[in-house]
C-alpha positions in Angstrom: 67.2 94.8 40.8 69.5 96.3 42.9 69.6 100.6 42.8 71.9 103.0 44.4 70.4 106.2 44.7 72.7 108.8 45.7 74.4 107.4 48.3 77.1 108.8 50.0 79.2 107.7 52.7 81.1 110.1 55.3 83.1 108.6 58.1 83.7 110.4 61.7 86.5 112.7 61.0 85.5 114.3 57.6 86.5 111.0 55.2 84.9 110.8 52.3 84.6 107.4 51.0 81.4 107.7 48.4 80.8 111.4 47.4 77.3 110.5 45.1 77.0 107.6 43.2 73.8 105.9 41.5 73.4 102.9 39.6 71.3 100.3 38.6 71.8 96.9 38.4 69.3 94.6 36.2 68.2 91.2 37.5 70.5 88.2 36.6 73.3 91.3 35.7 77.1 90.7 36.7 78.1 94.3 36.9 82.2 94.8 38.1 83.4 97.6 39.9 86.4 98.8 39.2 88.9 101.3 40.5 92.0 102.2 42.7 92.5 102.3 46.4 90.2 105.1 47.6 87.5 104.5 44.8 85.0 103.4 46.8 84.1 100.1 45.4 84.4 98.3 48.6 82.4 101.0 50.7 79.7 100.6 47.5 79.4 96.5 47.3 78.9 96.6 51.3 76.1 98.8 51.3 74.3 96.2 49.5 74.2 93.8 52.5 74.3 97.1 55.4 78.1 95.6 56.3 78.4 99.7 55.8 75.5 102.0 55.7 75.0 105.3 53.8 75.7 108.7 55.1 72.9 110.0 53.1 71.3 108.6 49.8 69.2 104.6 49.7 70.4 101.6 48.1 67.3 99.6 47.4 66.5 95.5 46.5 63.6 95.1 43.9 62.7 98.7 45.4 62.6 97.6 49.0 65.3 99.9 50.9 67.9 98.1 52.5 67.9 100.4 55.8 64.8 98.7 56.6 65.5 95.7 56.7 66.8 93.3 59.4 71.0 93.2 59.0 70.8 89.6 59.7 68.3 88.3 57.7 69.5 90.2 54.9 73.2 88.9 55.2 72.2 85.4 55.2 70.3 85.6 52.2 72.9 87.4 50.5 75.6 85.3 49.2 79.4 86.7 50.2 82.4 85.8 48.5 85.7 87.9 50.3 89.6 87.8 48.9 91.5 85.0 50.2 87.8 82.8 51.1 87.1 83.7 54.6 86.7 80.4 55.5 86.5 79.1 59.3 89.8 77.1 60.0 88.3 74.6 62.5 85.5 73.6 60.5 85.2 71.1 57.1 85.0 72.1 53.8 81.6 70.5 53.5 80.7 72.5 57.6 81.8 75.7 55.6 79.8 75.6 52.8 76.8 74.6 55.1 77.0 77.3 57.6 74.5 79.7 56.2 72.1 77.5 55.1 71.9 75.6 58.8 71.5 79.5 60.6 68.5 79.8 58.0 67.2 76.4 59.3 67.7 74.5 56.8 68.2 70.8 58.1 71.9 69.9 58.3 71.1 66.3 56.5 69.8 68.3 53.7 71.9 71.1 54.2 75.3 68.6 53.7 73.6 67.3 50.5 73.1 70.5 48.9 77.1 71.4 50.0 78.1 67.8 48.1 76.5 69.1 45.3 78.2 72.2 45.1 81.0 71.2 45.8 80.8 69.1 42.5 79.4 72.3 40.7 82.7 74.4 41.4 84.7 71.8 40.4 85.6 70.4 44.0 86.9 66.5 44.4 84.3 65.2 46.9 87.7 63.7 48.7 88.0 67.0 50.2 84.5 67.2 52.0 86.0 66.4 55.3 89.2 68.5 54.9 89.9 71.6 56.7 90.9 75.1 54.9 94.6 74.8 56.1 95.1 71.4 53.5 93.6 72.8 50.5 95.4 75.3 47.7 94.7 78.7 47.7 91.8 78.0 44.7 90.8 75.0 46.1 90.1 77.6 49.6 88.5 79.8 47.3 86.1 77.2 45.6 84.7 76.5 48.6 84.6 80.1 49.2 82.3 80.4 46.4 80.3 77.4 47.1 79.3 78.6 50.9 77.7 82.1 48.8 75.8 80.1 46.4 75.1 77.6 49.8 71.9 79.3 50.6 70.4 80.0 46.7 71.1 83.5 46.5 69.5 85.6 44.2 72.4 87.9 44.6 76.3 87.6 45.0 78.7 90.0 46.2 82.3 89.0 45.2 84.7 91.5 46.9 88.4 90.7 45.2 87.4 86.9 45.5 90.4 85.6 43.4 93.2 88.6 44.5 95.1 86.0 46.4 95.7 83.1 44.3 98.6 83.0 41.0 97.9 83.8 37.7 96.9 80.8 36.6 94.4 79.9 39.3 92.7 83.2 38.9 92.3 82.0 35.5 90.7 79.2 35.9 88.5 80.8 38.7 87.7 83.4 36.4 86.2 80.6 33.7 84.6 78.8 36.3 82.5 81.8 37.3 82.1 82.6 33.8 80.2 79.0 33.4 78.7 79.0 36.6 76.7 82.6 35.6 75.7 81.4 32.0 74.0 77.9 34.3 72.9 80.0 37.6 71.6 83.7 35.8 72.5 85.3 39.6 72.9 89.3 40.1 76.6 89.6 40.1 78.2 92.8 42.1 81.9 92.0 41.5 84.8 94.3 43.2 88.2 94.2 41.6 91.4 96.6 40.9 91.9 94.4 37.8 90.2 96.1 34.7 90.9 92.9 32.3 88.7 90.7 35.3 86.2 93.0 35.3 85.9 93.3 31.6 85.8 89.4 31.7 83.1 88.9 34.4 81.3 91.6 34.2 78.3 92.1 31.3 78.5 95.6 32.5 81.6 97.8 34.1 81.9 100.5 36.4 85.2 102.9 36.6 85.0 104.6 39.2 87.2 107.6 40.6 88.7 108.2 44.0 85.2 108.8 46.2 82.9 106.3 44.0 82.5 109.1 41.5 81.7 107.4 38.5 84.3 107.9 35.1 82.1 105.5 32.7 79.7 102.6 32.8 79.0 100.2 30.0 79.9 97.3 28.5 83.5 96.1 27.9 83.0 96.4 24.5 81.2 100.3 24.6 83.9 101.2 27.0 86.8 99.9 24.8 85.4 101.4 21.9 84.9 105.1 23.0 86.6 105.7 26.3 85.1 108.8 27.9 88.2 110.7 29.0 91.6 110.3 28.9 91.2 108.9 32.8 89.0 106.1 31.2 91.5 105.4 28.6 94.7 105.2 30.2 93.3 103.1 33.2 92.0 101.0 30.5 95.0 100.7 28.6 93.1 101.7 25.2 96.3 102.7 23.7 98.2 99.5 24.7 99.5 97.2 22.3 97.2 94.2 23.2 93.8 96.6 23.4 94.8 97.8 19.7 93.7 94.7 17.0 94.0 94.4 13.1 93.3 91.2 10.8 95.9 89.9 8.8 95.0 87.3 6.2 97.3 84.1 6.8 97.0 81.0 4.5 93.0 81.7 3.8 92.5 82.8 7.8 91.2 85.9 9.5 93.9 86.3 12.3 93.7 88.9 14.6 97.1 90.0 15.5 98.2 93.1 18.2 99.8 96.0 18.2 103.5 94.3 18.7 102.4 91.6 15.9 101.3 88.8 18.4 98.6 86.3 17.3 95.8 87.0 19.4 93.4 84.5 18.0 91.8 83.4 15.0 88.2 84.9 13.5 85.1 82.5 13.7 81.9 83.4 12.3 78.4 83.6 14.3 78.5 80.2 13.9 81.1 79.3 15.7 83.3 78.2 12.0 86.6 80.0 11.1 86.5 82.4 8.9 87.9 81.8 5.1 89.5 85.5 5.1 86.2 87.2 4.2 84.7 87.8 8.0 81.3 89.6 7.8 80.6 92.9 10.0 79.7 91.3 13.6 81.6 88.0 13.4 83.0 87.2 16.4 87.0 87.2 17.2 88.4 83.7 19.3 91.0 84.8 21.4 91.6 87.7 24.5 91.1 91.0 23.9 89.1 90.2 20.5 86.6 92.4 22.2 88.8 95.3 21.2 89.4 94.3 17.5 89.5 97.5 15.2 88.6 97.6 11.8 92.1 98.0 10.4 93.0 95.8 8.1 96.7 94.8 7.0 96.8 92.3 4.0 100.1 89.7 3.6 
C-alpha cells in the first residue's frame, strides 16, 4: 500500500506545488492522477520514489516512510516509466531493459534473459534486442521503456505521462497493452496524465486534482461519471459532452448504445459476454468507449 499523508511540498521562493493532499492506494491498485499544469501530479508520483521530497506531511510503503529509506535502494526497486521512454541512446534495447536489474546484482546472463522475455511480454520483435533507441518508433522506444520498469519485478510502477509522445493510434494500442499487462502482472499502478479519457481507462481508481494537488474527487470512472462533485469535476470531465451522455436504441432485436449526436457507440452484451436481444437486464455491461457512462434513457425506433 502506498499512503500520502498530508504532504505538502514548498519550493525556495514561496511556490506552492502540493498544498495538502492524502490518499491511499490499495495493493495491486492502478490509481491515475489527473489534472492541469500546476496540479501537482508530477510533484505527488515523485514523492513516491524521494525524486522530490515533502515540505511537511509522509508518504509511506506498506507503512514504512519513504524519508527513511535509502534514495537509491528505493529507486531501483521502484519501477519508472517517464514520457518519451528515457532510454540511454548508446546502449541496446535489451542493455536498457537490463540496466536496473544488473545495479541490483542480478547476473547479466540472467539479467539479458529476463529482458528477452519482456521484451516478448510488451509485444517487442526479439529482432530489435540489439538495436539502439534512435532506430525504433516512438512506441516501439516506449515498449522498452516499460519493459526496463517491470525489469527488476516491481511491486510498484510509476508511469509519469509514459505515452504523451507518441500519435493517437500508438497511445492506443499502448494503452491496451498496459490494460493486459495489469490484469496478468496485478502491480500498484500510480499513473500521471493530463488526459482524463487515459486515466479513466487505466486507472481502477481516479484522482482530479486542482492547481496545488488539492484534490476535486476520487473514485472510480464510473462513480465519477455518474455524480461529478462540482461543476469543476464535470466540465473537466466532459459530463455534459455528447460522447459522455448514452441512451439505448433498439435496432433490428439489438440493444445499441448510441450518443448524444446519434453515433453508435457500441452494442449491449450481457454478463456473459452474449448480445443482448433488446431486453438488457440492470448491470449488463455496454461493448464499446464510453459505455461506462451509459444513462438509463431509453429511445425506442
Amino acid at each position: 500500500m502506498i499512503g500520502f499523508e498530508n504532504v505538502r511540498k514548498e519550493y525556495p521562493g514561496g511556490t506552492v506545488a502540493v498544498e495538502d493532499f492524502s490518499l491511499e492506494i490499495a495493493s495491486h491498485e492502478a490509481v491515475a492522477l489527473v489534472g492541469t499544469s500546476g496540479s501537482g501530479k508530477t510533484t505527488l508520483m515523485r514523492m513516491i520514489n524521494r525524486m522530490v521530497d515533502p515540505t511537511a506531511g509522509r508518504v509511506h510503503i506498506d507503512d514504512e516512510d519513504v524519508a527513511a529509506m535509502d534514495p537509491v535502494v528505493l529507486r531501483r526497486s521502484i519501477g519508472y516509466v517517464m514520457q518519451a521512454s528515457g532510454l540511454l541512446p548508446h546502449r541496446t534495447v535489451l542493455d536498457n531493459i537490463t540496466t536496473v536489474p544488473v545495479l541490483r546484482g542480478t547476473a547479466k546472463g540472467e539479467a539479458r534473459e529476463r529482458a528477452r522475455t519482456l521484451m516478448d511480454t510488451v509485444g517487442l520483435d526479439p529482432d530489435l534486442a540489439d538495436r539502439y533507441p534512435a532506430q525504433l518508433s516512438g512506441g516501439q522506444q516506449q515498449r522498452v521503456g516499460v519493459a526496463r520498469g517491470l525489469a527488476a519485478d516491481p511491486n510498484i510502477l510509476l508511469m509519469d505521462e509514459p505515452f504523451g509522445a507518441v500519435d493517437p493510434i500508438v497511445r492506443d494500442e499502448l494503452q491496451g497493452e498496459l490494460q493486459r499487462l495489469q490484469r496478468e502482472l496485478r502491480k500498484t499502478i500510480v499513473f500521471v496524465t493530463h488526459d482524463i479519457d487515459e486515466a479513466f481507462r487505466i486507472g481502477d481508481r481516479v484522482a482530479i486534482l486542482r492547481p496545488g494537488g488539492r484534490i476535486a474527487q476520487v473514485g472510480t470512472p464510473q462513480e465519477i461519471l455518474a455524480d461529478p462533485t462540482d461543476d469543476f469535476v464535470a466540465s473537466f470531465v466532459g459530463a455534459d459532452r455528447g460522447a459522455r451522455t448514452l441512451h439505448v436504441e433498439h435496432v433490428d432485436g439489438r440493444d445499441v448504445v448510441v450518443d448524444a449526436d446519434g453515433r453508435a457507440a457500441g452494442v449491449l452484451a450481457g454478463a456473459d459476454g452474449r448480445l443482448g436481444d433488446g431486453g438488457a437486464a440492470d448491470g449488463d455491461a455496454a461493448a464499446g468507449p464510453g459505455a461506462e457512462a451509459l444513462a438509463t434513457e431509453e429511445r425506442p425506433r
